[in-house]
PyMOL CGO cylinders between C-alpha atoms (Angstrom):
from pymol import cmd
from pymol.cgo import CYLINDER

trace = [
    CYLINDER, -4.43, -17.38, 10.87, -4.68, -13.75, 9.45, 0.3, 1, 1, 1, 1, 1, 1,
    CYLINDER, -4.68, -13.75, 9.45, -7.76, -11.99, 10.93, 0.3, 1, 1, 1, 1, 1, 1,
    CYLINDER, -7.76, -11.99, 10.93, -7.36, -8.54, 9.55, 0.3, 1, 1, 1, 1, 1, 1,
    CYLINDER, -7.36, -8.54, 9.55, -4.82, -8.10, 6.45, 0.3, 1, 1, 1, 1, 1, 1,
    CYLINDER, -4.82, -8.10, 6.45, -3.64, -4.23, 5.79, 0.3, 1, 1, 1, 1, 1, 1,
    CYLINDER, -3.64, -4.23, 5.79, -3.30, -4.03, 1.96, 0.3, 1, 1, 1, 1, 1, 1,
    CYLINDER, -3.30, -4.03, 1.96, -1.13, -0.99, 1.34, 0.3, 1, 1, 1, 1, 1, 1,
    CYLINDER, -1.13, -0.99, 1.34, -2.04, 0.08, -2.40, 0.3, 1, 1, 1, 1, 1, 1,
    CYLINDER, -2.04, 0.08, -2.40, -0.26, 3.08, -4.41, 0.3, 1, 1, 1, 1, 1, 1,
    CYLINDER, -0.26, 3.08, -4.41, -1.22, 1.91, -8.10, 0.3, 1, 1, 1, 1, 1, 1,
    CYLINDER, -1.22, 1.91, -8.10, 1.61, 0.57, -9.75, 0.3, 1, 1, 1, 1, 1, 1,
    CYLINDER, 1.61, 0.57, -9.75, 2.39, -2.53, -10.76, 0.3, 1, 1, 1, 1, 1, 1,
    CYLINDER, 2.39, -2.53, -10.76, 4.44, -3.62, -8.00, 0.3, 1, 1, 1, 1, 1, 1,
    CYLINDER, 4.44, -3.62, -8.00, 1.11, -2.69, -5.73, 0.3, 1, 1, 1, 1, 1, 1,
    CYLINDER, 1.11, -2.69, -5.73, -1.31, -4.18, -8.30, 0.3, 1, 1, 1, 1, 1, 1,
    CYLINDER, -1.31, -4.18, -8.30, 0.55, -7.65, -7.87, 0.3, 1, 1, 1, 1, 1, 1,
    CYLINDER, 0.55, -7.65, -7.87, 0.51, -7.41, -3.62, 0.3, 1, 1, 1, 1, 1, 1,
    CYLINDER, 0.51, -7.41, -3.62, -3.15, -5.98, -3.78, 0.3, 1, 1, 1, 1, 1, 1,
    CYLINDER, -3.15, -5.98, -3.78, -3.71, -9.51, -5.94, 0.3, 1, 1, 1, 1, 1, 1,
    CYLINDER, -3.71, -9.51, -5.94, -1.72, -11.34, -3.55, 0.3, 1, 1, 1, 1, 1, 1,
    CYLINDER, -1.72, -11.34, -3.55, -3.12, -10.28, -0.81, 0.3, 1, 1, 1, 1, 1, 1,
    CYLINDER, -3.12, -10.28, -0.81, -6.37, -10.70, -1.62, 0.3, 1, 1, 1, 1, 1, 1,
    CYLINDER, -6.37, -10.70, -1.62, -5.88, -14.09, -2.27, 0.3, 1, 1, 1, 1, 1, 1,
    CYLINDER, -5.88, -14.09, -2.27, -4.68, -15.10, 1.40, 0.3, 1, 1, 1, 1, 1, 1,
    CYLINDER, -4.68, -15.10, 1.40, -8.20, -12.41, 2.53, 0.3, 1, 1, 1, 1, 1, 1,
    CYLINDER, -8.20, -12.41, 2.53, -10.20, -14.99, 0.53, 0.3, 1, 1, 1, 1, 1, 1,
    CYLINDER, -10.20, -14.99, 0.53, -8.31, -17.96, 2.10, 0.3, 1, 1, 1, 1, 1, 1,
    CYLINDER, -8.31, -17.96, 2.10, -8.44, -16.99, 5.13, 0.3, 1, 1, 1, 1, 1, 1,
    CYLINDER, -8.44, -16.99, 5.13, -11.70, -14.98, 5.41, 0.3, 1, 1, 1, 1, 1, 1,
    CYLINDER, -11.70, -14.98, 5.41, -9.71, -11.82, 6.88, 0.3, 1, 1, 1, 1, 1, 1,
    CYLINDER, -9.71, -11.82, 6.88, -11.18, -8.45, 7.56, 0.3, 1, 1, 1, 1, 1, 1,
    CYLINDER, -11.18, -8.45, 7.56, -9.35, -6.27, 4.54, 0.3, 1, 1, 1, 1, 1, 1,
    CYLINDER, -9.35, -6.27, 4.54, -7.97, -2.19, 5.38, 0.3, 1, 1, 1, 1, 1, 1,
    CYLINDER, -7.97, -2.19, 5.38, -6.88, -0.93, 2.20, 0.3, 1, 1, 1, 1, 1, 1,
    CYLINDER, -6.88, -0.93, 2.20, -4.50, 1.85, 2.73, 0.3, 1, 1, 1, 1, 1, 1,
    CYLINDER, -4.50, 1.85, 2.73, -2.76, 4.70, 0.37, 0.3, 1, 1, 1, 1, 1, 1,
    CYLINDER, -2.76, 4.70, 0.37, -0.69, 7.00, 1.86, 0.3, 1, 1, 1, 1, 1, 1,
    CYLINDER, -0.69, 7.00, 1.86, -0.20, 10.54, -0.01, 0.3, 1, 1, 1, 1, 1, 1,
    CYLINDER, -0.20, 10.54, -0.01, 3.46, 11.40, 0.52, 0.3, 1, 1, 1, 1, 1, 1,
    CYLINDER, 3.46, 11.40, 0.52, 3.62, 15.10, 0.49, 0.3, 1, 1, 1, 1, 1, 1,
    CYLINDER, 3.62, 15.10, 0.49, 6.35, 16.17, -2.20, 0.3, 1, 1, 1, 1, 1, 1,
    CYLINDER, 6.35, 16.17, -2.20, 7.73, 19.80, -2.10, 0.3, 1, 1, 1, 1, 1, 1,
    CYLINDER, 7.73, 19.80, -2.10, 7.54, 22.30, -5.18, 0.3, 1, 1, 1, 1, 1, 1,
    CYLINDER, 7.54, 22.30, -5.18, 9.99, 25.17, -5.77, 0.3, 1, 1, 1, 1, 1, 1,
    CYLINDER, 9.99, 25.17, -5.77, 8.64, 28.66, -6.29, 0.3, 1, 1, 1, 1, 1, 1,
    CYLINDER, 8.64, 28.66, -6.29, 10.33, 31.45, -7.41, 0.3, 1, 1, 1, 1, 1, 1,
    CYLINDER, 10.33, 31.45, -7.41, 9.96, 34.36, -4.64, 0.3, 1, 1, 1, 1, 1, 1,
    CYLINDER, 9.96, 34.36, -4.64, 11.48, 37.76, -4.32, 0.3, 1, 1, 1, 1, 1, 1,
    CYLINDER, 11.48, 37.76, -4.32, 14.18, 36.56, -1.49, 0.3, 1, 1, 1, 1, 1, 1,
    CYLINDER, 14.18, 36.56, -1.49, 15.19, 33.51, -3.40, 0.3, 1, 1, 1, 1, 1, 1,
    CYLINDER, 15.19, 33.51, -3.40, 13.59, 30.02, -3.64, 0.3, 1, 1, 1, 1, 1, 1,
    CYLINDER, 13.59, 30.02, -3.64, 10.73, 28.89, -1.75, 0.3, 1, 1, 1, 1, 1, 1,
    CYLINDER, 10.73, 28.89, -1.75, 9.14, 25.33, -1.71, 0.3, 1, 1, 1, 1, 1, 1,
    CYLINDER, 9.14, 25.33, -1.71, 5.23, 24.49, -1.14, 0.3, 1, 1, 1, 1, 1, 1,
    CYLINDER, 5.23, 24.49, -1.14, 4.01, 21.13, -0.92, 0.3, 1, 1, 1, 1, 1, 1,
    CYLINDER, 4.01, 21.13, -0.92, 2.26, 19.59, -3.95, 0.3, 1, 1, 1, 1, 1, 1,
    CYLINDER, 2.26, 19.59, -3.95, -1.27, 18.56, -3.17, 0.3, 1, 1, 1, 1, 1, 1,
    CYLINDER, -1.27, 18.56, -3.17, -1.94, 15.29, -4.71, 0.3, 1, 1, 1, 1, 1, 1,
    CYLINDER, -1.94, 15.29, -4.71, -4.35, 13.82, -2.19, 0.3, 1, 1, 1, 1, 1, 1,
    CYLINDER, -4.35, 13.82, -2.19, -7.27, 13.98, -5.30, 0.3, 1, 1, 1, 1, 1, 1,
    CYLINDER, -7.27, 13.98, -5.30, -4.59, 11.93, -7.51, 0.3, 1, 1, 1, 1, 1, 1,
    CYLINDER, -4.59, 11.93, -7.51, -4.28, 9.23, -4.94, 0.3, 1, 1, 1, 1, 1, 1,
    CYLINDER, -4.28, 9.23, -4.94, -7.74, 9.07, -3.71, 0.3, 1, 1, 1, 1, 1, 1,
    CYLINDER, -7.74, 9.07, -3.71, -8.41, 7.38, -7.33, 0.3, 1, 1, 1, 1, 1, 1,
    CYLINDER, -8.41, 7.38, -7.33, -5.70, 5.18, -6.78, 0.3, 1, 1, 1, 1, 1, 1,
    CYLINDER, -5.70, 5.18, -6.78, -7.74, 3.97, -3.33, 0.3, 1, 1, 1, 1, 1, 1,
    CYLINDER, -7.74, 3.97, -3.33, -10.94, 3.90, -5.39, 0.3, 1, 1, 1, 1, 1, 1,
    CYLINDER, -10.94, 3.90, -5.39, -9.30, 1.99, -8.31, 0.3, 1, 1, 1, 1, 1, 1,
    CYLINDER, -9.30, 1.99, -8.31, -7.63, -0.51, -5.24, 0.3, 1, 1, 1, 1, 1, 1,
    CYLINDER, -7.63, -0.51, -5.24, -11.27, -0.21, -3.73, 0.3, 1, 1, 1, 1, 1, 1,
    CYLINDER, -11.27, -0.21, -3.73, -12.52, -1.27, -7.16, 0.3, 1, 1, 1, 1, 1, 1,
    CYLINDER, -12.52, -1.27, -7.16, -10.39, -4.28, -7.59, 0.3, 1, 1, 1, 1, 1, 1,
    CYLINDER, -10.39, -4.28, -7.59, -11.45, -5.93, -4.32, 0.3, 1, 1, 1, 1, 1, 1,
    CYLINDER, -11.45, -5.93, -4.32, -15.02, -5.49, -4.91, 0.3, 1, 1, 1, 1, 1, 1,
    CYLINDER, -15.02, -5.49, -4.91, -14.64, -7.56, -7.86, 0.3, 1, 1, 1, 1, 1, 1,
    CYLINDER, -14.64, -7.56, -7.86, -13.18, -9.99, -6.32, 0.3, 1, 1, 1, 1, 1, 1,
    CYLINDER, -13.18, -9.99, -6.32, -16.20, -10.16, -3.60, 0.3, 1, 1, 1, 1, 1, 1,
    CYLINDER, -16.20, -10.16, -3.60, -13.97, -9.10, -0.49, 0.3, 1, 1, 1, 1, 1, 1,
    CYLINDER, -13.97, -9.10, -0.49, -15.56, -6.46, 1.85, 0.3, 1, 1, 1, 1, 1, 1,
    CYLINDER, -15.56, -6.46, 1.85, -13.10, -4.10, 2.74, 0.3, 1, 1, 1, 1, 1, 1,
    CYLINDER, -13.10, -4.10, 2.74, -12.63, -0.52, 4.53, 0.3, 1, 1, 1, 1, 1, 1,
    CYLINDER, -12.63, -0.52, 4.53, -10.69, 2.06, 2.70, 0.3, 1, 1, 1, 1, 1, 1,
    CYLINDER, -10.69, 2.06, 2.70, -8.35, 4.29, 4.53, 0.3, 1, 1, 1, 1, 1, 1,
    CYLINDER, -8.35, 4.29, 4.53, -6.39, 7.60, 3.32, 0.3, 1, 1, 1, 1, 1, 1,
    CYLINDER, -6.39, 7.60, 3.32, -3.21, 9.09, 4.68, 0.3, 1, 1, 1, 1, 1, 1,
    CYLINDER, -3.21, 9.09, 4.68, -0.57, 11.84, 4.24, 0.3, 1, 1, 1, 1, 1, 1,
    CYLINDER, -0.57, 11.84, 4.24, 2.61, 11.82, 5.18, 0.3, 1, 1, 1, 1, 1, 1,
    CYLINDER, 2.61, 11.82, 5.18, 5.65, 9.06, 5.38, 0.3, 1, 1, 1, 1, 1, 1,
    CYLINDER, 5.65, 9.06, 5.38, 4.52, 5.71, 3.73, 0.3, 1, 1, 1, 1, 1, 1,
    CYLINDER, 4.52, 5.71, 3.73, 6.46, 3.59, 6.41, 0.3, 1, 1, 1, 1, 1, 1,
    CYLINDER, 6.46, 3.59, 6.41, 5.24, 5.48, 9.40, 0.3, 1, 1, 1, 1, 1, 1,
    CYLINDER, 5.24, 5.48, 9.40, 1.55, 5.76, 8.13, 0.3, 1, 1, 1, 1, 1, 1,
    CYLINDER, 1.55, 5.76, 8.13, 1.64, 2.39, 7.39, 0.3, 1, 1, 1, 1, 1, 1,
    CYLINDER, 1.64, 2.39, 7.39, 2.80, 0.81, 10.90, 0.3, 1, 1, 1, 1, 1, 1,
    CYLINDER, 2.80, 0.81, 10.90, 0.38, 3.64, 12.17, 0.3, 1, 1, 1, 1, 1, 1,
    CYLINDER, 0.38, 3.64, 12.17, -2.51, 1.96, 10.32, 0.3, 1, 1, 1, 1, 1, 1,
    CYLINDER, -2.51, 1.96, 10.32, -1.42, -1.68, 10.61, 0.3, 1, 1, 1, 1, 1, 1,
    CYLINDER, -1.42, -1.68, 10.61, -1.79, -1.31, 14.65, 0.3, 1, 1, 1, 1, 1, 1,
    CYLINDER, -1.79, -1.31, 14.65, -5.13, 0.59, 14.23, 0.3, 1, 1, 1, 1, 1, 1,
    CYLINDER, -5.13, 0.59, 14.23, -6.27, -2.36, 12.42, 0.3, 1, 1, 1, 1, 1, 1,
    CYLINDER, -6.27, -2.36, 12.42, -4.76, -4.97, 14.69, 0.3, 1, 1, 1, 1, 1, 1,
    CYLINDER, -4.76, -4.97, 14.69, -3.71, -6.12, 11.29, 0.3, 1, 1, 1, 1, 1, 1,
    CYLINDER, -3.71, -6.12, 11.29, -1.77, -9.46, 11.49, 0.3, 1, 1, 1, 1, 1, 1,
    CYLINDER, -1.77, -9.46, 11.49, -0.19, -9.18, 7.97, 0.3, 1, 1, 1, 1, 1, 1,
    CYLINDER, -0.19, -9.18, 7.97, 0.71, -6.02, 5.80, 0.3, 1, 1, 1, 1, 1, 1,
    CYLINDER, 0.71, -6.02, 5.80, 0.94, -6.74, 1.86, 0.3, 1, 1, 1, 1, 1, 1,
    CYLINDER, 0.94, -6.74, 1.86, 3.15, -3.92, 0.18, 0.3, 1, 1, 1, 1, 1, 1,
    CYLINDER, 3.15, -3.92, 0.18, 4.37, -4.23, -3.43, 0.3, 1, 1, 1, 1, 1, 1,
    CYLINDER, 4.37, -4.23, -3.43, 8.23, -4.27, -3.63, 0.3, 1, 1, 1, 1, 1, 1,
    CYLINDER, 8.23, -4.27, -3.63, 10.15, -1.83, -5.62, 0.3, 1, 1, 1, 1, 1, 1,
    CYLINDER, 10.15, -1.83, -5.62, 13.24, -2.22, -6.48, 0.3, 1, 1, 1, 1, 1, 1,
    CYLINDER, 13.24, -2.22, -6.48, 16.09, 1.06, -6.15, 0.3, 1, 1, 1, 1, 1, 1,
    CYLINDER, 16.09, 1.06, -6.15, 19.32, 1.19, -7.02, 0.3, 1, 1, 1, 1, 1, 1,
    CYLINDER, 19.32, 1.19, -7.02, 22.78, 1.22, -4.50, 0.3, 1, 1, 1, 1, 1, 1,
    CYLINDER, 22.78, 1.22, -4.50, 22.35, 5.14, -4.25, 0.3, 1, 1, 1, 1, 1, 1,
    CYLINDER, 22.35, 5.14, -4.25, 18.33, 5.25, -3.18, 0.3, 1, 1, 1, 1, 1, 1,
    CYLINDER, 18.33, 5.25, -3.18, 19.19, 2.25, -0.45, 0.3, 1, 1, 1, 1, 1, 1,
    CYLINDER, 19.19, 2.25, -0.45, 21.99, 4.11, 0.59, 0.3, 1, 1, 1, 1, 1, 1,
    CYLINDER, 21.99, 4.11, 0.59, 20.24, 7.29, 1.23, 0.3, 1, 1, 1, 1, 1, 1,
    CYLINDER, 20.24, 7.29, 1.23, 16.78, 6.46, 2.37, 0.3, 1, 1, 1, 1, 1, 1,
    CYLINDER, 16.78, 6.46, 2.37, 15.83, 3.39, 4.53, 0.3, 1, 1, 1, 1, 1, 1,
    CYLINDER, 15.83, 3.39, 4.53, 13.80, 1.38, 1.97, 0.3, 1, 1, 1, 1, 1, 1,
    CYLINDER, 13.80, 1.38, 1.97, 9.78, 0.59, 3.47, 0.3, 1, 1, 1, 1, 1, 1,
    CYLINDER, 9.78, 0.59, 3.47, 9.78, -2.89, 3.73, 0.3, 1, 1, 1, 1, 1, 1,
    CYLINDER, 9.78, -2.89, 3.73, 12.79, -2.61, 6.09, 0.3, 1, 1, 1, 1, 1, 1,
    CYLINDER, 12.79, -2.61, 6.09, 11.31, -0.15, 8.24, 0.3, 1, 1, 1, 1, 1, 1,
    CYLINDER, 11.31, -0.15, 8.24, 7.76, -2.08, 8.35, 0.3, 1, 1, 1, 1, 1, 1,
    CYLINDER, 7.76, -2.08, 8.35, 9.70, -5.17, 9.57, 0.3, 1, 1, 1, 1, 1, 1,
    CYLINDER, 9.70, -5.17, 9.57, 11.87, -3.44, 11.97, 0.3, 1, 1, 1, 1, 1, 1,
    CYLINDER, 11.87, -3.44, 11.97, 8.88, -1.47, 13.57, 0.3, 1, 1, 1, 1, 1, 1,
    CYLINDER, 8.88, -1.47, 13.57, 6.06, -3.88, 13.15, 0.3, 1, 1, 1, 1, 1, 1,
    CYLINDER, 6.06, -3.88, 13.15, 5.19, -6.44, 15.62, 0.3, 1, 1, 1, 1, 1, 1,
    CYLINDER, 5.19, -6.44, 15.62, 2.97, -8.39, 12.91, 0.3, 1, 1, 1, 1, 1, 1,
    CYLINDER, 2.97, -8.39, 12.91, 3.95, -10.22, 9.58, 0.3, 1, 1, 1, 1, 1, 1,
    CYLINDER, 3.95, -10.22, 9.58, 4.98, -8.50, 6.04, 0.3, 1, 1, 1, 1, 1, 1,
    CYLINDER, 4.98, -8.50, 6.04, 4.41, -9.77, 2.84, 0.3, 1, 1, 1, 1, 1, 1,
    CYLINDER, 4.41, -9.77, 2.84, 5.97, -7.76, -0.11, 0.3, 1, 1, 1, 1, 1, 1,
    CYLINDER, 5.97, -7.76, -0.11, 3.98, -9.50, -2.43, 0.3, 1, 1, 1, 1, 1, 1,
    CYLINDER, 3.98, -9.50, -2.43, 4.90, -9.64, -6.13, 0.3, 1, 1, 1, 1, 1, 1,
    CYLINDER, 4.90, -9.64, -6.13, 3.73, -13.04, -7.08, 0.3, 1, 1, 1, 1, 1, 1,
    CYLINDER, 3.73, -13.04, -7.08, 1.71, -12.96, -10.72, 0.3, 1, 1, 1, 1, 1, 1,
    CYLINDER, 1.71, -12.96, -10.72, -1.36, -14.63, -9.67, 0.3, 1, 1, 1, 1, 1, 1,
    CYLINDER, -1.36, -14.63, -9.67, -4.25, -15.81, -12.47, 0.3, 1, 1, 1, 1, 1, 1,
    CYLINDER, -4.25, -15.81, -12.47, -7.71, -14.73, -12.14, 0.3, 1, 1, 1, 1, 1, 1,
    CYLINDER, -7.71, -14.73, -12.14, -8.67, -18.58, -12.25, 0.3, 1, 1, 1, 1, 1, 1,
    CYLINDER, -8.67, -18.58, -12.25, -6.77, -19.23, -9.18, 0.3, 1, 1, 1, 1, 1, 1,
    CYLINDER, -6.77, -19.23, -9.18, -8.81, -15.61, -7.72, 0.3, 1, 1, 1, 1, 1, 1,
    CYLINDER, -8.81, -15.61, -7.72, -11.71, -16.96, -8.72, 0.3, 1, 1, 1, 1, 1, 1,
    CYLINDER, -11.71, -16.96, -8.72, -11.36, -20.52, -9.55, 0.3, 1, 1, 1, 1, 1, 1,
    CYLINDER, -11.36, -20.52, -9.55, -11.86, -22.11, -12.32, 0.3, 1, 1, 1, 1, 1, 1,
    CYLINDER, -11.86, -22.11, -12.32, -14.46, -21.07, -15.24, 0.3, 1, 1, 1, 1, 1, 1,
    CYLINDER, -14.46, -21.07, -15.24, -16.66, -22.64, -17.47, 0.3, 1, 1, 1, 1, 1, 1,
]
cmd.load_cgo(trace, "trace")
């Protein structure tokens, strides 16, 4: 049913849950895995002679651990996968990827935001369903490492 899942990963708990989710229904259905992080670029204010000036932050180092601690994570649980880095905005790089892959489900953890964030920025998930033409999962389902890796002795 699911050929190629896009697992979109940022480290946090909300991700950690959907990377475990999603791995699940790569094992169940033997689906070709993209693991994605995307690096939004934040701005920094500087003090300059004319005022206030603003230079983005580089955190691309900080997030390519994230991607090898995601990377990590499937390994263990025995599911080949390609990795896959990108800056800019998380919805856009995401639908980007997710039709590069000819991915048939994207997993992204849900966060929850108050009245004010929804209000003022479109939240991901609603964007990823309005602009992609495959499924989304926003996975946040606690799932057991006996029912990742069945049952031990």
């Amino acid at each position: 049913m699911y050929r190629t899942i896009l697992l979109a990963y940022d480290g946090t708990r909300e991700g950690r849950l959907a990377l475990r989710e999603g791995a699940l229904l790569a094992k169940l259905f033997q689906s070709q895995v993209v693991l994605l992080a995307v690096v939004e670029p934040t701005y920094v204010p500087i003090a300059m002679d004319a005022g206030v000036g603003f230079v983005t932050s580089d955190q691309r180092e900080e997030y390519e651990k994230v991607l090898a601690e995601g990377s990590t994570r499937l390994d263990k649980l025995g599911l080949a996968h390609k990795t896959k880095l990108q800056m800019g905005d998380p919805a856009t790089c995401i639908v980007d990827a997710a039709k590069e892959a000819h991915a048939d489900l994207v997993v992204i953890g849900h966060h929850k935001s108050g009245r004010l964030a929804r209000w003022l920025h479109e939240s991901v998930t609603t964007s990823l369903i309005e602009n992609l033409d495959c499924s989304v999962l926003s996975g946040h389902m606690e799932i057991s490492d006996e029912t990742l890796f069945g049952q031990t002795a």
